[in-house]
C-alpha positions in Angstrom: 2.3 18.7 -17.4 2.9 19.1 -20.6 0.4 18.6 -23.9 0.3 15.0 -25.4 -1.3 12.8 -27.4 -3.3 10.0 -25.3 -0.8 6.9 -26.3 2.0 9.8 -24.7 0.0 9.6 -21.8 -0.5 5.9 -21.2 2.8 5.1 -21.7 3.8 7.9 -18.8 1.3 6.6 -17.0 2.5 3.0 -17.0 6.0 4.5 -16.1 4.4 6.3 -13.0 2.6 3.1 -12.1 6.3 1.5 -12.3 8.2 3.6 -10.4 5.1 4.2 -7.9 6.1 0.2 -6.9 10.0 0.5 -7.0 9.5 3.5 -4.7 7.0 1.5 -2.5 9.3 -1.4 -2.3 12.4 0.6 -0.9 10.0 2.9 1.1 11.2 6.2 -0.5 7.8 8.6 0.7 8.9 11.6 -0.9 9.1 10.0 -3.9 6.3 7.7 -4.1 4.3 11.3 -3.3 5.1 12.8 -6.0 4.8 10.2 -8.2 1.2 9.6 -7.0 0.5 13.0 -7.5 1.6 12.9 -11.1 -0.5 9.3 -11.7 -3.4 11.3 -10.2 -3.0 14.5 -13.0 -2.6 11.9 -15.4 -5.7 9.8 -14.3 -7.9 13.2 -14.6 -6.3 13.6 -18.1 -7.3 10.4 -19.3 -10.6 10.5 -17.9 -11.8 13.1 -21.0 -10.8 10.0 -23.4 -13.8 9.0 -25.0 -12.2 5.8 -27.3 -9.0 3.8 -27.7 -7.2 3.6 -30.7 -6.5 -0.5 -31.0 -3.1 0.2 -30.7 -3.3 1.7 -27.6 -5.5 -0.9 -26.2 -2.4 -3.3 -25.2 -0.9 -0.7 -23.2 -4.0 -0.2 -21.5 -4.4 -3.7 -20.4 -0.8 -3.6 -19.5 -1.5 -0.3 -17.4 -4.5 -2.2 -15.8 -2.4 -5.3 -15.0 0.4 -3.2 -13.7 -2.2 -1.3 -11.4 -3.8 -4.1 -10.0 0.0 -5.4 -9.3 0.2 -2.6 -7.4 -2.7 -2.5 -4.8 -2.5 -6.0 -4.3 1.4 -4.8 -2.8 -0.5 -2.4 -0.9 -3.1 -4.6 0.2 -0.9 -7.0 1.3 1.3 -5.2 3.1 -1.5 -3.4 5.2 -2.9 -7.1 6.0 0.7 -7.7 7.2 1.1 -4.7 8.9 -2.4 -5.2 10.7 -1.5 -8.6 11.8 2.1 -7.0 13.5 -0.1 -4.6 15.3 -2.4 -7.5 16.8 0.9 -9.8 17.9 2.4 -6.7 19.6 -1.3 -5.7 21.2 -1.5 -9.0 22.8 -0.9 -10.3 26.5 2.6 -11.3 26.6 2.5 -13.2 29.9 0.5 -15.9 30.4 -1.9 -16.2 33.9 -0.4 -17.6 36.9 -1.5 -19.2 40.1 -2.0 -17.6 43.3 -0.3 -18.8 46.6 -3.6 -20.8 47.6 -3.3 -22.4 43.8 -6.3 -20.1 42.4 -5.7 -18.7 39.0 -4.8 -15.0 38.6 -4.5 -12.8 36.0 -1.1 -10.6 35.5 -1.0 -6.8 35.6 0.9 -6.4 32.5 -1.5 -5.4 29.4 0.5 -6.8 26.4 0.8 -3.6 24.8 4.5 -4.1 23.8 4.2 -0.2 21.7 2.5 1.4 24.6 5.8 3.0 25.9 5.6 1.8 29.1 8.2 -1.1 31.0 
């Protein structure tokens, strides 16, 4: 990475955080890696900012906004991804009855990723 001034920074920054949700959205891993690496390096760089200029205060809460953006994608997708996993985990057939007309329950387990028919 190259030396900046700190506005040079938050403006890459809210580039990365941009193209860190483009990549997420068309689920491009290789890129979204490196692109979180790079938020990460410019994070630590960041972090030795003591103050703000007021012009760089909009960006900022623009960065801020953008982030949050962001891991609410994440978090929404991992809720949605969690709920797939407990459709597929459960029982797919419902009990039966028994030739004497008793209820029993099936063999199958509902475990439609286990890899077994």
């Amino acid at each position: 990475m190259t030396a900046g001034t700190t506005h040079d920074y938050l403006v890459r920054l809210r580039d990365v955080i941009l193209e860190e949700r483009e990549f997420t959205k068309v689920l491009d891993m290789e890129s979204l890696t490196l692109v979180m690496q790079e938020k990460e390096e410019l994070i630590q760089v960041l972090a030795h900012t003591a103050k703000l200029d007021e012009a760089d205060k909009e960006i900022a809460a623009t960065i801020r906004h953008e982030n949050r953006r962001n891991a609410y994608l994440f978090k929404a997708t991992l809720g949605w991804i969690r709920e797939t996993m407990v459709f597929f985990g459960k029982h797919t057939v419902s009990t039966g009855y028994s030739a004497n007309g008793g209820i029993t329950n099936c063999k199958v387990n509902g475990r439609l990723l286990s890899g077994q028919v």
